[in-house]
C-alpha angles and dihedrals in degrees: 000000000000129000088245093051102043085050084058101052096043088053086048096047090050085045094058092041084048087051091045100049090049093047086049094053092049100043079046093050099034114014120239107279092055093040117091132195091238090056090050092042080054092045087052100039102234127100125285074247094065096050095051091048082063097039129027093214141338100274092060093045083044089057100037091051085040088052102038080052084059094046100054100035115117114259119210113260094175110131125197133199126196105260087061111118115243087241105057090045090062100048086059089055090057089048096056088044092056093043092058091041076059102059125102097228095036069061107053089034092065096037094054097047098049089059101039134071097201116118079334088163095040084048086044105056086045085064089040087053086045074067115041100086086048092057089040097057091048090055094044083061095044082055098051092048095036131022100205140140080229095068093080090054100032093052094051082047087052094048103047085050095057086042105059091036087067091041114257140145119288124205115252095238113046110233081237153002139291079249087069096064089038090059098037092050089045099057092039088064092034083063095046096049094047090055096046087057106042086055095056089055 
């Protein structure tokens, strides 16, 4: 390839970086279907021309900045062994929570799609698949503390928790129901109480 070509690639390849961080600010800001191409080409500071050169329409720039989100967003590379406190795994699991809540396109992820309709269950069930080594790693440590038929329903019931708590997306249909947090929290105090009263005997 020649030096002119490969000038031209690199331009384009910054053109089109350039195209996709402007388009991810403004879905971010205003959702897709308030979003234009003219208002992203401003944003970016090339033509209306330019952006559509690099995209064929907004639904595939909307994809392409959704899916690049998903890409770059941190994965959990927290490990556990069996002897871990339930305590302390859980608050790794916090920890992990906080660090994607962090992250700049965990960010943008969860503020475009909570103002946009596109693809809004594929994208979804991309952020649902983000958690999903986080709730099975909650439900690994439930487990470990605990053997019971509750630790598939009481980790979702944890996760959803932490995960509001730091401000993320939730689902639109919760995995399961209000009873979930009665009981977890209900046994939680049950154990505690128990213990508490067996040591003052």
């Amino acid at each position: 390839m020649s030096k002119t070509a490969v000038r031209w690639e690199n331009a384009r390849s910054r053109s089109r970086q350039g195209i996709l961080e402007a388009a991810a600010d403004v879905f971010a800001k205003d959702g897709y279907e308030s979003a234009t191409m003219k208002r992203i080409a401003e944003v970016c500071g090339v033509t209306k021309v330019t952006v559509y050169a690099h995209f064929r329409d907004k639904a595939r720039l909307y994809k392409a900045v959704m899916d690049g989100h998903v890409a770059t967003m941190p994965a959990l590379t927290l490990g556990m062994g069996a002897g871990v406190e339930l305590s302390n795994a859980l608050a790794c699991i916090d920890e992990g929570i906080q660090v994607l809540a962090s992250h700049p396109s965990c960010q943008a992820f969860c503020q475009t799609l909570m103002r946009s309709e596109l693809d809004k269950n594929a994208y979804l069930q991309h952020w649902n698949a983000v958690l999903q080594p986080y709730l099975n790693f909650a439900i690994r440590a439930l487990a470990n503390a605990s053997p019971g038929s509750n630790n598939a329903t009481d980790g979702e019931k944890f996760l959803r928790l932490i995960v509001a708590e730091n401000g993320l997306l939730q689902t639109t249909v919760p995995m399961s129901a209000s009873e979930t947090t009665v009981g977890l929290f209900a046994r939680a105090y049950a154990a505690g109480c128990s213990g508490r009263a067996s040591s003052r005997a």
